[in-house]
N, C-alpha and C positions, 0 to 999 in steps of 0.2 A: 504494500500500500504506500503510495506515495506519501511524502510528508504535505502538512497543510504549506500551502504558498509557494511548493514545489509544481510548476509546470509538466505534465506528464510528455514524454518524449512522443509521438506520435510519427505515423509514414508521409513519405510525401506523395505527392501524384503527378504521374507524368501521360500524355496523351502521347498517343502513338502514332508514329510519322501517318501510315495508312488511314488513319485518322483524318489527318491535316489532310492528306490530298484527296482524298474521298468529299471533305465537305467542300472542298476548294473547288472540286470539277464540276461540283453539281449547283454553286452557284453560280459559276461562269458559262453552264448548261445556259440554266435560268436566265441568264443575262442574256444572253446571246438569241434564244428562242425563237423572239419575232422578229430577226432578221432571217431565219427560215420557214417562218410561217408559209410562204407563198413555195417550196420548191418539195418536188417528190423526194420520197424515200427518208429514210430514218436521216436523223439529226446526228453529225457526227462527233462525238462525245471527248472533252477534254482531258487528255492525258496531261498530267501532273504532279511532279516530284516536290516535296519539303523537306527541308534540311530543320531541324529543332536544335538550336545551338544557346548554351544561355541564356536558357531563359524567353530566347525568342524563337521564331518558326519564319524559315526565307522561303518564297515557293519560285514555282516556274514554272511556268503554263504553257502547252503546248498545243495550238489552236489550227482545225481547218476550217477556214470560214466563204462564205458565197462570195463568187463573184459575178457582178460588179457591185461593189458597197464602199463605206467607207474604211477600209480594212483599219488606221491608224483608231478612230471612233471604236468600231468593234472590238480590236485589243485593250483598248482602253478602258470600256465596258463591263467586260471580261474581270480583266486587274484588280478593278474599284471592287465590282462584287466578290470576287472570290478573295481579295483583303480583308476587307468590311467581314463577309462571313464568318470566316476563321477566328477574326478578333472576337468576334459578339460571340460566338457558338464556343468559344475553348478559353477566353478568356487570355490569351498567349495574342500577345505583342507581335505582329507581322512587321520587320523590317524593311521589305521589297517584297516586289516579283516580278521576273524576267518573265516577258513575254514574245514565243516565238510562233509565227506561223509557217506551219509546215506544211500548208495546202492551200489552194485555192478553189473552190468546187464551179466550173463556169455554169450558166443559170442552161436549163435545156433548150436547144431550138427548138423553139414551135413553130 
């Protein structure tokens, strides 16, 4: 039994990297959405690594997004939300996140 006015020693808690990129893609999903509203076939889904260093959590978003758009807008979109997320939903301090895209999808002839 601890003594009175002795602090009991307690665990700490840490979120797991799969964590961070898991909520990170699915708000940069979300973000991204109605710039695909209008084009066939599944919405292609953000792959996304975090690094959790000190206390904080870096990410990097890796995005295929329509073409013709405003792709600098759309990453940036992207960035804001899946920052924002992270912070709110884990409470962990997001320092950046690079973002790159690695596709362009052109819209279908019609």
């Amino acid at each position: 039994m601890a003594h009175p006015g002795v602090v009991a020693q307690r665990g700490g808690e840490r979120v797991a990297d799969r964590v961070y990129r898991r909520i990170a893609a699915r708000a940069a999903a979300d973000a991204l959405a109605p710039a695909w509203r209008d084009r066939p076939g599944p919405v292609p889904r953000p792959k996304v690594s975090a690094l959790f260093s000190h206390g904080r959590v870096r990410l990097t978003l890796h995005l295929e997004l329509p073409f013709p758009s405003d792709v600098g807008t759309l990453a940036r979109t992207a960035r804001d939300a899946a920052c924002r997320t992270v912070a709110e939903l884990t409470g962990t301090p997001v320092t950046g996140a690079d973002v790159i895209v690695d596709r362009l999808h052109p819209a279908a002839a019609g």
